[in-house]
C-alpha positions in Angstrom: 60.7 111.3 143.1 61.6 110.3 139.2 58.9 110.2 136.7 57.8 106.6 136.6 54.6 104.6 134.6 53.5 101.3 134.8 51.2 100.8 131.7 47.8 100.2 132.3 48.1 96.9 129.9 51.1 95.5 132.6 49.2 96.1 135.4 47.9 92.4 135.9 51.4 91.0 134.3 54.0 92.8 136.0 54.9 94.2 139.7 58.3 96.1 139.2 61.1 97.3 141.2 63.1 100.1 140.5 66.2 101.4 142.6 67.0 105.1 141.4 70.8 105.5 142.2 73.5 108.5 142.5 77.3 108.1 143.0 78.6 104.6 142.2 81.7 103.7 141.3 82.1 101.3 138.6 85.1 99.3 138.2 86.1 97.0 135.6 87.2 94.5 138.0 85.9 94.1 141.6 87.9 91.4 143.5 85.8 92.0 146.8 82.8 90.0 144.7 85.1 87.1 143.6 84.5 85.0 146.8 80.6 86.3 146.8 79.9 85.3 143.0 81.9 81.5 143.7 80.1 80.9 146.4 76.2 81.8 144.7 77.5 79.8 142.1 78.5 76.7 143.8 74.8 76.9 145.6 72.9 76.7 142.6 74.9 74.0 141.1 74.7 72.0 144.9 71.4 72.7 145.0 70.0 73.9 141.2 66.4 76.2 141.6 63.6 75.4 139.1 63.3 78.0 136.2 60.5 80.4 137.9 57.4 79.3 136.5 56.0 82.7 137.7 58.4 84.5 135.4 57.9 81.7 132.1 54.1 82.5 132.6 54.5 86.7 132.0 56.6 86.2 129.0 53.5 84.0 127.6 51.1 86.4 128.7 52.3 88.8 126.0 53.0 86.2 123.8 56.3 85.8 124.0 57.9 82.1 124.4 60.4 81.9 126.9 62.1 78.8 125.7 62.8 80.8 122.5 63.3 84.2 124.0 64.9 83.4 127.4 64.1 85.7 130.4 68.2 87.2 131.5 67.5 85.1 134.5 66.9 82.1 133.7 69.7 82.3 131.0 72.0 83.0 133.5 70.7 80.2 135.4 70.9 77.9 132.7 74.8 79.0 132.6 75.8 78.2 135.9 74.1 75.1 136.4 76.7 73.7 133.1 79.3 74.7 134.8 80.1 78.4 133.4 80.7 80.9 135.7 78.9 84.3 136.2 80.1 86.6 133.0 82.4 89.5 134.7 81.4 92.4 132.9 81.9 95.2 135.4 81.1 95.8 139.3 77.9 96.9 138.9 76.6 95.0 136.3 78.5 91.8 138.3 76.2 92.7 141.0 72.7 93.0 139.3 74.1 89.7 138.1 74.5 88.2 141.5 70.9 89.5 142.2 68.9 87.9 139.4 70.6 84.4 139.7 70.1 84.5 143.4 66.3 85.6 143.4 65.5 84.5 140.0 64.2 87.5 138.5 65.2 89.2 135.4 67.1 92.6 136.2 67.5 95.7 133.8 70.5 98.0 134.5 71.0 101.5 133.0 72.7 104.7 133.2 70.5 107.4 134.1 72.8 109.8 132.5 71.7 108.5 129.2 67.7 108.4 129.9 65.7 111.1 128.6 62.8 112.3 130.4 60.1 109.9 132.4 60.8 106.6 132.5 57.6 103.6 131.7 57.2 99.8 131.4 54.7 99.2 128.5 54.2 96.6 125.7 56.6 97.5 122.4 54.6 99.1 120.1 54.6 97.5 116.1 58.2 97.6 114.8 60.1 98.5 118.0 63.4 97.5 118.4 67.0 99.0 119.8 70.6 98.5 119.2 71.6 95.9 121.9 75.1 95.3 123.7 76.7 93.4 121.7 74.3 92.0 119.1 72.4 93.5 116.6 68.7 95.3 116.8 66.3 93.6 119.9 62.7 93.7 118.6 60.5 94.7 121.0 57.2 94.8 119.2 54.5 93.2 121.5 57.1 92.5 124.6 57.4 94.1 127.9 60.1 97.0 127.6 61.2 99.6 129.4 60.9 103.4 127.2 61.6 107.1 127.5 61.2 109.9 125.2 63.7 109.0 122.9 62.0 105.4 123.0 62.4 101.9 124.0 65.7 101.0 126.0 65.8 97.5 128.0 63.8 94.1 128.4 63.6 91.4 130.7 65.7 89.5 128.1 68.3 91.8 126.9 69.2 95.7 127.1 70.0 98.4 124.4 73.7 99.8 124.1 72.6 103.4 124.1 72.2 102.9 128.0 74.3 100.4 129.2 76.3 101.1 132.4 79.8 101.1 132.0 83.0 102.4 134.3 82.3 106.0 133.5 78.7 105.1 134.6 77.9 107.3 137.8 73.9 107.8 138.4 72.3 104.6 137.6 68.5 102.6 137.2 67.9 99.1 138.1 64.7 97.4 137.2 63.4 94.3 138.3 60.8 92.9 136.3 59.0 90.3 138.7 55.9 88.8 137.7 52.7 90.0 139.4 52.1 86.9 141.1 55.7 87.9 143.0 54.4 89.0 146.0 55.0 93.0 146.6 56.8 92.0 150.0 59.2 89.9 148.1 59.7 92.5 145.6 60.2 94.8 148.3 63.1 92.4 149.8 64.7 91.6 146.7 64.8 95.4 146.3 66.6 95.8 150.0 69.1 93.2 149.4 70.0 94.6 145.6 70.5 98.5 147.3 72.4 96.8 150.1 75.1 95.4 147.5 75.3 98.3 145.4 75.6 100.2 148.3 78.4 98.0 150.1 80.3 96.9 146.6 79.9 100.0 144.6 78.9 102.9 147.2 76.8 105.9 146.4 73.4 106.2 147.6 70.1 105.1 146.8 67.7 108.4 145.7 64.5 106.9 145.1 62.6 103.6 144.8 59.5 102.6 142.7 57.4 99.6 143.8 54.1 98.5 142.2 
């Protein structure tokens, strides 16, 4: 099983999922999800979900404000309900994609081959920040994050370049950050569905699984 911390501060403000997976195949383009993305797309604009209130209320319990500093999810959300379609960045990430607008839940997704050592959820510590994809440094001082040795590497709002998953992209983690009020058999399904996907879409196989 792979090295994995929840922080004893997060404990009553976050109940994570984490898929641990080997052998994907990421493609730039992945015209078997075309049909899948239009049609999750054209539900939430038939029928548009409520921003979850459960994830809004774990951004302010670490002092964050999530009208300023947007969970991915509810970003993405935001997006679709205007009209915008789901960003195509590559199969994999497509899917997480899929996934967090569908459950509305903020979803982290790195390559493994690029983590060092354990991996732990914790509160940024004074200072904290990372390159991220395509912007400049994400300060992570005082905000749920996700860490290894070499230090933070992902939030619920964006994720660092130094692990991003890209077509060369192999062995990969997903994390899910649900709120604590999610209830862990919900996490649990969200987590079955999201292996399901990878597995059908991308292949490879799932090598471990971390619920809270």
């Amino acid at each position: 099983m792979p090295d994995f911390t929840l922080a004893p501060e997060l404990l009553s403000i976050v109940r994570p999922g984490l898929l641990w997976w080997n052998g994907a195949t990421v493609v730039a383009q992945e015209h078997r999800l075309d049909p899948l993305l239009a049609e999750a797309e054209a539900r939430v604009r038939l029928s548009p979900p409520a921003e979850s209130i459960a994830v809004r209320t774990m951004y302010k319990r670490v002092g964050i404000d999530p009208t300023k500093t947007r969970p991915s999810n509810e970003a993405l959300l935001r997006r679709v309900r205007k009209g915008d379609a789901i960003p195509r960045i590559n199969s994999l990430v497509d899917i997480v994609n899929w996934c967090s607008l569908e459950f509305q839940l903020p979803y982290g997704l790195y390559d493994l081959s690029k983590i060092n050592g354990a991996v732990t959820i914790r509160l940024g510590v004074d200072g904290e920040s990372y390159p991220g994809i395509r912007k400049d440094d994400v300060n992570v001082s005082g905000r749920i994050t996700v860490a290894d040795a070499t230090g933070a590497f992902g939030n619920p709002t964006s994720d660092s370049a130094r692990t991003m998953v890209t077509t060369a992209t192999t062995d990969a983690l997903v994390v899910i950050y649900a709120p604590a009020e999610i209830a862990s058999t919900q996490v649990r399904r969200v987590l079955e569905v999201t292996s399901a996907r990878i597995a059908d879409i991308a292949g490879g196989r799932e090598i471990a699984r971390n619920t809270a």
